[in-house]
KOLKOLKOL-288614 format. One record per residue (C-alpha): residue in one letter; residue number from 1; x, y, z. Coordinates in Angstrom, 1 decimal. Layout:
BEGIN
+----+-----+--------+--------+--------+
! aa !   i !      u !      v !      w !
+----+-----+--------+--------+--------+
!  A ! NUM !      X !      Y !      Z !
...
+----+-----+--------+--------+--------+
# end
This chain:
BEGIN
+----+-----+--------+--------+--------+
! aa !   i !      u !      v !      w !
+----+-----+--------+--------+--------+
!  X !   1 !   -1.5 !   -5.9 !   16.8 !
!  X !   2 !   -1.4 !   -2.1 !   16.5 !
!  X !   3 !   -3.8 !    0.3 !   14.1 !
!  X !   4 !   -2.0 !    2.7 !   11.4 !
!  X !   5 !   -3.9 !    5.4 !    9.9 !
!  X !   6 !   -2.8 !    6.5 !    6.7 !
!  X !   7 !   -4.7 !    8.6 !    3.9 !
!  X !   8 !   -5.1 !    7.6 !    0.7 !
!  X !   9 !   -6.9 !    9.5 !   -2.3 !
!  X !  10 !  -10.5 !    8.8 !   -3.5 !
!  X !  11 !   -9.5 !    6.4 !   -6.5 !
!  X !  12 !   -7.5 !    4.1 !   -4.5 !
!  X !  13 !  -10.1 !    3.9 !   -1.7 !
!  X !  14 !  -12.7 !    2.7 !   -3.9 !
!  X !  15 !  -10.6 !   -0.2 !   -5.5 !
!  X !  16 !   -9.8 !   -1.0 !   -1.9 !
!  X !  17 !  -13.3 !   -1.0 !   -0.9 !
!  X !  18 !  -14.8 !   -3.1 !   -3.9 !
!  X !  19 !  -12.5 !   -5.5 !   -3.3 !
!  X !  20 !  -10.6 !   -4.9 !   -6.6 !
!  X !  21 !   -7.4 !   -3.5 !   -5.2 !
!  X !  22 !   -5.4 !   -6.2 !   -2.8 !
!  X !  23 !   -2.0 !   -4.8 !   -2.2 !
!  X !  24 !   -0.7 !   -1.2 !   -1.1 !
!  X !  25 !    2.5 !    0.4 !   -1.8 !
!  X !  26 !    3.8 !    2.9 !    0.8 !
!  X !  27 !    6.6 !    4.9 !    1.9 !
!  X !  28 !    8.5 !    2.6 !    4.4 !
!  X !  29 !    8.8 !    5.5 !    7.0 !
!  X !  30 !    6.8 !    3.9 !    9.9 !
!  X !  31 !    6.7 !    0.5 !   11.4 !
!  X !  32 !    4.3 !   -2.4 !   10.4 !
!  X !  33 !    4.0 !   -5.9 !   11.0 !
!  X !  34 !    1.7 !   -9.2 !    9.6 !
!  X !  35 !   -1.4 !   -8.9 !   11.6 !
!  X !  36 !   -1.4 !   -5.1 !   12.2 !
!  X !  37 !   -4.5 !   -3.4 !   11.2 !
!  X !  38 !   -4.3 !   -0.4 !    8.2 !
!  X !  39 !   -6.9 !    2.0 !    8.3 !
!  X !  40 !   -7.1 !    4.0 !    5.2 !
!  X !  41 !   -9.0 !    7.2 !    5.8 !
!  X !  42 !  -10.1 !    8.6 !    2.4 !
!  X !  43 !   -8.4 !   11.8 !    1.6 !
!  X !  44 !   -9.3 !   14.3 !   -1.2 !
!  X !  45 !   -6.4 !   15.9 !   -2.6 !
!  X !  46 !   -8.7 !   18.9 !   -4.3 !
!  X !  47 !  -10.4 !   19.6 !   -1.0 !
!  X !  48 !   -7.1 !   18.9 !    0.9 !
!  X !  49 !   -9.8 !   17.5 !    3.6 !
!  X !  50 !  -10.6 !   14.1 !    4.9 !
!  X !  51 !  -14.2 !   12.6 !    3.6 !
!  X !  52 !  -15.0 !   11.1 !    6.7 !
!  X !  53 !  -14.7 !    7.3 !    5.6 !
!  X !  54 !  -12.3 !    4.8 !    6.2 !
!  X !  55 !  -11.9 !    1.4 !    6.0 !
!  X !  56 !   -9.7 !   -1.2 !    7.6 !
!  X !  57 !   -7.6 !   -3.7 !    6.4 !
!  X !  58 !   -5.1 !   -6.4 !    8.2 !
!  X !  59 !   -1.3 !   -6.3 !    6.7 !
!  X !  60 !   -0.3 !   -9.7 !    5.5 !
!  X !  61 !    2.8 !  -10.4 !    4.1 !
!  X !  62 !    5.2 !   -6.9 !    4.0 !
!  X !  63 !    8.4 !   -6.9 !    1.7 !
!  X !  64 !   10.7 !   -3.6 !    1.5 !
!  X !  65 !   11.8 !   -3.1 !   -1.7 !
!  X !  66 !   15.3 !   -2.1 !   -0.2 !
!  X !  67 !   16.0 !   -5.9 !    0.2 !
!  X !  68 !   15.9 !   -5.4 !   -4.1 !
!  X !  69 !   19.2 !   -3.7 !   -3.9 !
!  X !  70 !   20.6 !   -6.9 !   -3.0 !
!  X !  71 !   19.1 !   -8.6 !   -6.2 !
!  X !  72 !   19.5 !   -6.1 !   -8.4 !
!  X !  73 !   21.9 !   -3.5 !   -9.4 !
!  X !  74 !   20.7 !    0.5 !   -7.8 !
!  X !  75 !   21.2 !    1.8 !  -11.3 !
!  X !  76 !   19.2 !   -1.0 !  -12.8 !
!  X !  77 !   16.4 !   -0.1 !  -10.6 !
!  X !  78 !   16.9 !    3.3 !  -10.9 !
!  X !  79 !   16.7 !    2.8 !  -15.0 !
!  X !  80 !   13.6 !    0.7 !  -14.9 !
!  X !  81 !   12.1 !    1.1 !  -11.8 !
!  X !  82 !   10.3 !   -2.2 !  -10.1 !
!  X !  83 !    6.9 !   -3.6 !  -10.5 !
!  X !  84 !    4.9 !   -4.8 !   -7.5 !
!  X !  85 !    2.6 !   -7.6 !   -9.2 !
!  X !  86 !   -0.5 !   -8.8 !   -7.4 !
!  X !  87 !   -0.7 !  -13.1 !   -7.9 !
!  X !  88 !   -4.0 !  -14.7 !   -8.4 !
!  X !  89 !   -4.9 !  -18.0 !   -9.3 !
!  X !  90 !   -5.4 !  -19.1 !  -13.0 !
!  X !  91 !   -9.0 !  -19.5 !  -14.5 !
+----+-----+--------+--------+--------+
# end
């Protein structure tokens, strides 16, 4: 198990913090594994300064959306893009 820091803005870190944001979407230029620990340290882009706060989360399942390009055509996603959709259970 290994700790990555990474910033994240003000909006995002409060959706993470009340619970309301599950899932993270993230440039795949560094290594991560299920179990590693993300630490988010809130970052203001105005003040181009960290706040001071941070929280940590543990990575669970990781996809790479380069394993797409196998499912899909590039030009397709580069046409429509791709969604990442958080699942929850039915009410």
């Amino acid at each position: 198990m290994r700790i990555i820091k990474k910033k994240t803005w003000p909006e995002y870190f409060e959706l993470v913090l009340k619970g309301k944001k599950k899932f993270e979407i993230r440039l795949a230029d560094f290594n991560i594994q299920e179990g590693d620990i993300l630490e988010l340290e809130e970052y203001d882009p105005k003040t181009k300064a960290y706040t001071g706060r941070s929280i940590r989360k543990k990575a669970g399942k990781i996809f790479n959306t380069k394993l797409m390009e196998q499912m899909h055509k590039k030009e397709d996603i580069e046409k429509y893009g791709l969604y990442i959709i958080q699942l929850e259970d039915e009410r």
